[in-house]
Phi, psi and omega in degrees: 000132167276133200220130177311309197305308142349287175284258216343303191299302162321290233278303199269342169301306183314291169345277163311338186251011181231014143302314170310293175340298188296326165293324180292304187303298206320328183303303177285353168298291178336271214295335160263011179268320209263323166256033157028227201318319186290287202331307189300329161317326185301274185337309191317300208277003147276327163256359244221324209040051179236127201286151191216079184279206167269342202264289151332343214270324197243137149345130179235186212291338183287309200299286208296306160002288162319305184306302185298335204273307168324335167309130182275165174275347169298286162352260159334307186272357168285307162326286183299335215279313176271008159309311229284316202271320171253347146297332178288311198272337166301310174292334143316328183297308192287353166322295207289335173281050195253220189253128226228117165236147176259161161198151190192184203263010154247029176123182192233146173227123174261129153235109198284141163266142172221161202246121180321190161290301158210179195215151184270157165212124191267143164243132186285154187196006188273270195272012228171092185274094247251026154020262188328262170352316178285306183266036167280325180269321186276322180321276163342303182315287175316343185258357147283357181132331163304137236233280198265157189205104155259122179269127181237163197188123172304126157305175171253191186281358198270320193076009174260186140295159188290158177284328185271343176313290233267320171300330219280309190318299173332316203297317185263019169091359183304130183237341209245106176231123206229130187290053172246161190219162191016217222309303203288344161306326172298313173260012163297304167304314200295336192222021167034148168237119151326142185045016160252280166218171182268146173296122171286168179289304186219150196261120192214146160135144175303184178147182182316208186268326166298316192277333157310294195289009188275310200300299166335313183288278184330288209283320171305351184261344182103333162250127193311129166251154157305298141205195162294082187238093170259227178287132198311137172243091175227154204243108136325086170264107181249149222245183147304139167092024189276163179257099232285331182302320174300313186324302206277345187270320159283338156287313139320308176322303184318294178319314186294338183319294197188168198288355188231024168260146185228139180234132177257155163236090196261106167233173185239037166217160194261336189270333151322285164336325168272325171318317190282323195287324196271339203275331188284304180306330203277322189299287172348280184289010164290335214256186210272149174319303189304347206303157163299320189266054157275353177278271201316309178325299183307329188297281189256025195266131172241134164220120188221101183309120175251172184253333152227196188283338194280322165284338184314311202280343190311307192285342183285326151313333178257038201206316178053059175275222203255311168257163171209110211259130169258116183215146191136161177314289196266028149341287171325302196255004146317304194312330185298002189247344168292114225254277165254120202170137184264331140221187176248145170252149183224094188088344210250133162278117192308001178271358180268338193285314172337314200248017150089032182300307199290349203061007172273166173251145183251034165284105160212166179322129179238199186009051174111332169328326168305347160320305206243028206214152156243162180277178175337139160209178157307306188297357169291326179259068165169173184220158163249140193242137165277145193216110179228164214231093198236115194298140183293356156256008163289358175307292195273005128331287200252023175316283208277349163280354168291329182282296189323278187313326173309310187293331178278008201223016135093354192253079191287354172301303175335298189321302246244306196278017153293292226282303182297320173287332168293301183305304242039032200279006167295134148268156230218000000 
């Protein structure tokens, strides 16, 4: 039954369990912020079991070649279709971000969107080589505008990067693919290791739980992360006429991510309910012995009876996860009750959304973060700066209410460079 003590209890279980973690990343931020290379070596060859020099660190040109080469051509074109898809809908984005001006008879006040310098892009590579992430980060990136793109990605047992990694990089113009994984690739990009790489502007791209709180960690530091995106989340809700094979089939998507993810299911018949719980064993045992969510399910799996539609969104609003799938007749005039989310699916498997079908992103916001975060956009990688103008004699208008606030907040230099464009007493 769904009960606030319920979410409360989720919620702080969620918590309580990407603690270990948060501890962990703080070391390795510290320790490779203060010993660069070595530390970061230290790491490679602890988690990674990787000898990690200057020479090894980045992919070469033999590796990405291979990589390009190892592609079926269905495999390529499926690739490009979803580069394709989600450059369109970026380049709408950046249409729209475009340059927003006031202009009146004392001067114009503007705000240009501009495009960092460069941007880090973290790619996950441990059971699941997550491709598809990089051109949730570099697609965007480029068509806002960013110059430099660099990329990081756990080796393989091999000692290269995954191949499918290393095309997707080609694909987006990436030349720089550096073999390092979790917190410490998060801190490699946030603060560079001399004679390696340069610190990016903005660090962006998914991960555990180690790689979230790494990022989390940056940005206490002063460099912009893209949003808080740790382990994969998703919130059902189904209405009448839903479909319990779809509910249970997305709940397992969710689930495959990793052994600490999690899917809720909020519905209001009980007998539903029971619908969903036979279609997940049944789904379950479909699937290969290794899946994570033979972990995960047990862990984080929610099926939970509300008692209307109202208390449903109430609790989806307060758990604000990173997706949240609407199914049912009333789907559509559902969506309007939705708060928090980093996105909404409406009748839709969030899974198309993974592989860039919708042209939407799946970098977003998790484990609540969605009250305050939106997912990937153009705008992540760029900021707006005001650039304004004011004609002199509206200077010396509005000279004296300008001195006037100054002296009241106490500040007379304020005052006085008011003060001088009303007289005209600058010297010239």
């Amino acid at each position: 039954m769904l009960t606030s003590r319920a979410i409360s209890d989720f919620l702080a279980g969620r918590k309580a369990s990407n603690e270990p973690a948060r501890v962990t990343a703080a070391k390795v931020m510290a320790d490779v912020r203060e010993g660069a290379f070595g530390a970061l070596a230290e790491y490679s060859r602890k988690f990674d079991d990787f000898a990690l020099t200057q020479k090894t660190a980045l992919a070469t040109r033999e590796e990405i070649r291979e990589a390009e080469q190892s592609l079926l051509p269905e495999q390529r074109r499926a690739m490009l279709l979803m580069k394709r898809k989600i450059e369109r809908f970026a380049r709408f984005q950046k249409a729209s971000a475009g340059k927003v001006s006031l202009g009146g008879n004392e001067g114009t006040t503007s705000l240009h969107f501009v495009p960092v310098g460069s941007a880090g892009a973290y790619v996950p590579a441990g059971r699941a080589p997550l491709f598809s992430s990089l051109f949730m980060s570099a697609v965007p990136a480029r068509v806002a505008g960013v110059k430099e793109i660099v990329a990081c990605t756990p080796p393989q047992k091999d000692g290269k990067a995954n191949p499918f990694i290393l095309a997707a990089a080609r694909m987006c113009g990436i030349e720089k693919i550096y073999k390092i994984g979790g917190a410490q690739a998060i801190a490699a990009m946030a603060f560079g290791v001399e004679g390696l790489l340069a610190p990016c502007d903005v660090v962006c791209g998914p991960g555990n739980a180690y790689v979230s709180a790494a990022k989390q960690m940056a940005a206490s530091h002063g460099v912009r992360i893209d949003v808080p995106a740790g382990p994969s989340e998703v919130l059902i809700i189904a209405g009448k006429g839903a479909n319990p094979s779809f509910v249970a089939a997305d709940m397992l998507a969710q689930s495959e991510h990793g052994g600490d993810s999690a899917a809720i299911c909020i519905c209001v018949s009980n007998d539903f309910a029971g619908k969903v719980a036979t279609e997940l064993a049944t789904q379950l045992a479909q699937l290969p012995g290794d899946s994570p969510a033979r972990t995960s399910l047990p862990k984080w799996g929610r099926i939970m009876v509300a008692n209307s539609m109202e208390d449903a969104f109430d609790a989806a609003n307060a758990i604000a996860p990173e997706h949240l799938e609407l199914f049912g007749k009333d789907a559509q005039m559902m969506a309007a009750m939705a708060e928090n989310a980093g996105a909404v699916f409406i009748d839709t498997a969030e899974a198309f959304c993974d592989y860039g079908m919708s042209g939407g992103n799946h970098i977003l916001p998790t484990n609540s973060a969605a009250r305050a975060w939106g997912g990937v956009s153009v705008q992540t990688f760029g900021k707006w700066m005001y650039v304004e103008s004011m004609r002199a004699d509206a200077q010396k208008r509005l000279a004296k209410a300008a001195a006037l606030l100054a002296r009241m907040e106490g500040l007379e230099a304020h005052a006085r460079a008011a003060e001088i464009r009303k007289d005209g007493r600058g010297r010239k």
